[in-house]
N, C-alpha and C positions, 0 to 999 in steps of 0.2 A: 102177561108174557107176550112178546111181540111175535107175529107168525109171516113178516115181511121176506123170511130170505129162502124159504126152501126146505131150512128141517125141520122135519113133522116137531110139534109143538112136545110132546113127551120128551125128546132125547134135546131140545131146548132148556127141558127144565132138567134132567140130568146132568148133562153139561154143565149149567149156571150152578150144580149143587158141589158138581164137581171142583169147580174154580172156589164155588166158598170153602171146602174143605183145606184147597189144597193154601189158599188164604190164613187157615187157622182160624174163622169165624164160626166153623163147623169141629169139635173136638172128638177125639176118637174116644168111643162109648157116651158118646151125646144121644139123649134119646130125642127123636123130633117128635114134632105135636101130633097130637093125632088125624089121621089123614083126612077127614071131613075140615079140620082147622087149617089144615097145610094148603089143602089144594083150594078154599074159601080166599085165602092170603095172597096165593098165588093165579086167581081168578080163572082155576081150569076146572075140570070136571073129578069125579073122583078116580072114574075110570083113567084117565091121561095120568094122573099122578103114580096110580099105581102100577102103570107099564112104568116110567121113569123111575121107581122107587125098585122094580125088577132090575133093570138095566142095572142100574148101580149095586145091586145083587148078584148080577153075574160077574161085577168086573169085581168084586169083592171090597166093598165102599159101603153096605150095609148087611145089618145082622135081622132079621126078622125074626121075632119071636111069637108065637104064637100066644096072647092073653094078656100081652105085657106091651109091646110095639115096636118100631124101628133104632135099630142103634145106631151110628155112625162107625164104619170100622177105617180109618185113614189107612193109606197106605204111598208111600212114591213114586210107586210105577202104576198107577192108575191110567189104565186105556184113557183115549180122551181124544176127540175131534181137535180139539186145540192144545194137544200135546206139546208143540214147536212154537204156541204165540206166548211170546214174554212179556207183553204189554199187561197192566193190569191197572184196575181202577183206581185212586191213590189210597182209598180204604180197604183197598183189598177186593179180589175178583173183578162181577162185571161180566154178565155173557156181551160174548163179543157177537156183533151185528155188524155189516157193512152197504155201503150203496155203490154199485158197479157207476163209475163216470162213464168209459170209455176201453173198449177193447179195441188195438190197429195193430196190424201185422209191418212190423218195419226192421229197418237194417238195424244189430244189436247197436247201441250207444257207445264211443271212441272209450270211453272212461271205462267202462264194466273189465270186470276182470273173464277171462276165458271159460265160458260154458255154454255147451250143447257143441253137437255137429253142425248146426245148418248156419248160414249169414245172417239170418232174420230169426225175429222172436214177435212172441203175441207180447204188446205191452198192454197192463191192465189198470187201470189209475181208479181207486177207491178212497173214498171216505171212511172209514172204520168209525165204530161205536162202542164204549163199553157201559152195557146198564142203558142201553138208550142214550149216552152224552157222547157225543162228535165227540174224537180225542186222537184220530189221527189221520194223515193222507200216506198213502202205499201206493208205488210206483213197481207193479212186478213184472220183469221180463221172464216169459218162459220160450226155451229153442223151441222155433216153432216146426223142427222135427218130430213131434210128439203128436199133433193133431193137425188134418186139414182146413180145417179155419175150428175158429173161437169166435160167438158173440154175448153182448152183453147177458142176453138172455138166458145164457147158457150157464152161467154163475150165480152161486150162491154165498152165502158169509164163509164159507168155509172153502177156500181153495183145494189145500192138499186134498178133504174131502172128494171134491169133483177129479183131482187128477188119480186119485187112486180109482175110485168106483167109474168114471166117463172115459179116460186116457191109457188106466194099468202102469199109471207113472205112482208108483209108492215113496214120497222124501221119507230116508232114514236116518238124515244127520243133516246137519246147518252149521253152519260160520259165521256168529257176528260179530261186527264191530261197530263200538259207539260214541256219538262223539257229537262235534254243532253244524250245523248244515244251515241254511236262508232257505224259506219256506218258499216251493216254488210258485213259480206267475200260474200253474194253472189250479191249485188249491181252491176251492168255492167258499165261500163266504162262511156258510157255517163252521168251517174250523174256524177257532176266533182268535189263531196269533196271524199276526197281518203276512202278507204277500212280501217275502223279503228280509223278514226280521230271523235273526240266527232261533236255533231250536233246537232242542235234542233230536236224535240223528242215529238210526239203526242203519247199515249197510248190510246183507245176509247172503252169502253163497250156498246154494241145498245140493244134496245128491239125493240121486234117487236109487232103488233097489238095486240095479248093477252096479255101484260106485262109480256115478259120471255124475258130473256137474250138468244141473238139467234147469237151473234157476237159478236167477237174478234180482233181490228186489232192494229198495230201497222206502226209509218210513219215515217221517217228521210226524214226533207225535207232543201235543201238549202239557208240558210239566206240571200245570196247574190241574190237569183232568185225568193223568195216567202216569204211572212209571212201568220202568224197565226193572224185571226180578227173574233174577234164576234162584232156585233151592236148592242145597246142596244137604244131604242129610244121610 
């Protein structure tokens, strides 16, 4: 398990059991291995696995049984750090991981559709990862009404994350739309569809807890290493 972005390494592995669930890799009344074997696979301690194995306890994602083991209890409204990301590995899941390029405070973009109060937004240009494989670039404007500066430092793979628990900015809904975009000039080498070439194409407007538009982002992510899934069930 990678421990590169910020959260603590248990709610990593939660999360990533989450995403397989929610995949269908993980079946509801699946009993998993035993935890000495789970957390040996997953190269953590036994202790770590069994706070993540809690977690997904409380959000009601497992059954523990006392003599017998862990069950899998699926559900669709499963809490979840990456509640809002649709991106997913092309086999399904994939904890998402990211690399901060670049946080600058500038005047919002002529193109962007109307959100926040102020003139200026923090824009934050990432790398995205699923399972550890480069699979997309994120270009996110947030009104930079919200906070007096943003640095790279200050993020982790998990935005909403940071703007609920560092800002008291809660996103409760999103709008996207998808479609082909040219990969932009400042994409870094390891994404591996070229500088220019057309691409799948996320555009997403967020609100946050008072129903105001508080974000902007925009994603080219690669078909060959990721798709776009919503569930409907």
């Amino acid at each position: 398990m990678t421990n590169g972005s910020g959260l603590p390494k248990y709610l990593q592995v939660s999360e990533m059991l989450i995403r397989e669930i929610a995949a269908g890799h993980l079946q509801d009344g699946e009993r998993l291995p035993p935890e000495r074997d789970m957390a040996a696979t997953l190269s953590i301690s036994v202790g770590t696995l069994r706070k993540s194995l809690s977690d997904l306890e409380e959000k009601g994602l497992l059954e523990r049984i006392h003599g017998s083991g862990n069950y899998i209890r699926a559900k669709t409204d499963a809490e979840s750090v990456y509640a809002f990301l649709r991106l997913e590995a092309i086999k399904g899941g994939g904890l998402p991981t990211a690399d901060v390029l670049s946080v600058d405070k500038q005047n919002k973009p002529s193109s962007a559709p109307d959100f926040g109060p102020h003139d200026m937004a923090y824009r934050i240009r990432r790398l995205r990862y699923l399972g550890g494989v480069a699979s997309a670039v994120e270009e996110i404007w947030l009104d930079a009404s919200v906070a007096d500066t943003i640095g790279v430092d200050d993020l982790g793979d998990s935005l909403y994350l940071f703007y609920k628990t560092q800002l008291g900015v809660i996103i409760t809904q999103a709008e996207d739309r998808v479609g082909l975009d040219n990969v932009p000039q400042w994409a870094p080498s390891d994404f591996d569809v070229a500088i220019g070439a057309p691409c799948p194409f996320i555009e997403r407007v967020s609100w946050d807890q008072n129903n105001q538009r508080v974000e902007y982002s925009r994603t080219w992510f690669d078909s060959d290493k990721a798709r776009y899934i919503t569930r409907i069930r």
